[in-house]
N, C-alpha and C positions, 0 to 999 in steps of 0.2 A: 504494500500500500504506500511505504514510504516515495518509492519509484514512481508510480503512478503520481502521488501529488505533488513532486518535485517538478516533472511533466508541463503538468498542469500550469503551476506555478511560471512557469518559464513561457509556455506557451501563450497564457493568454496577457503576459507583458509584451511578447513579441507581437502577437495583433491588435494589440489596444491601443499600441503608441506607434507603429509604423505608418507614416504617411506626416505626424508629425513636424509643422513646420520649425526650422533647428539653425542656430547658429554660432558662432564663438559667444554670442553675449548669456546666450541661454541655455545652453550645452548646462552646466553643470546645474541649473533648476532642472532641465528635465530629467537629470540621471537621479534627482533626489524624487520629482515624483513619482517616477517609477520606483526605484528602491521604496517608497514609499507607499505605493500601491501594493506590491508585493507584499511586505510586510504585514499589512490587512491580515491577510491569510491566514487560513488554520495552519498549524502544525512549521511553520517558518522561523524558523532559530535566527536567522541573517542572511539576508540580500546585499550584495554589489553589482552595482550599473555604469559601465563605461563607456562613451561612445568616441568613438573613433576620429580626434582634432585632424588629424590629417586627413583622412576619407573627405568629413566635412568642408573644409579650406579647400579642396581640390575639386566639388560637386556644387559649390555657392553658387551662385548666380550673379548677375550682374546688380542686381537686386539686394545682393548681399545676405543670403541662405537658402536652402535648401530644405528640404525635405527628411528627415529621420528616416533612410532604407536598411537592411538587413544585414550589409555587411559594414555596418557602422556600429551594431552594439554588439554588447560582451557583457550577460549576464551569469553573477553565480549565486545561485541559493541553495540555502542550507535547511534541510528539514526534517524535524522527528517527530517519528510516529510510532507510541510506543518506547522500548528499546532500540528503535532504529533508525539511525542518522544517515542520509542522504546528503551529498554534495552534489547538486547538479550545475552544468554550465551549459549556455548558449552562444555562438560565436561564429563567425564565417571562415568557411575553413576554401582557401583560394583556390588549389585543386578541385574539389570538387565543384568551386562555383555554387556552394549551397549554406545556408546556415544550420551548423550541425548542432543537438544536444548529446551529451554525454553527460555519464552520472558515475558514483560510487560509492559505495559504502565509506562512512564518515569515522570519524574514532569517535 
């Protein structure tokens, strides 16, 4: 179950906040809302939300920002269920061109 809401957890920060309008002024408000949303959560021990200064700077617009897309963040949270600690992360892995989750058992 821990896996399952770690999942969870990850997932529906990644479609909540993609689309996201995002720029160096705001970047680290939006890493705390979301770490902040998450936290909400049952069974959430601790959240971190990174997005990606450079992706961002290189995607701005003439306009002066951009959009929040998927291989801009790097989430990891932490959750127990029970005796069981979850570390789960989100992150875009270049190779594959996809944003992967990967999880593990916590101490």
């Amino acid at each position: 179950m821990a896996f399952f809401e770690a999942g969870i957890k990850l997932g529906a920060a990644f479609h909540q906040f993609l689309g996201t309008p995002v720029n160096t002024k705001n970047a680290e408000i939006i890493e705390k809302a979301i770490r902040s949303c998450i936290l909400l959560q049952p069974y959430v021990q601790n959240a971190e939300v990174k997005i990606d200064r450079n992706k961002l700077l290189n995607k701005a617009s003439s306009f002066g920002y951009t959009v929040l897309s998927e291989d801009m963040l790097k989430i990891t949270v932490t959750v127990k269920v029970g005796k069981v600690k979850v570390i789960a992360k989100l992150e875009w892995d270049d190779e594959k061109k996809y944003p992967l989750m990967k999880a593990k058992l916590g101490n």
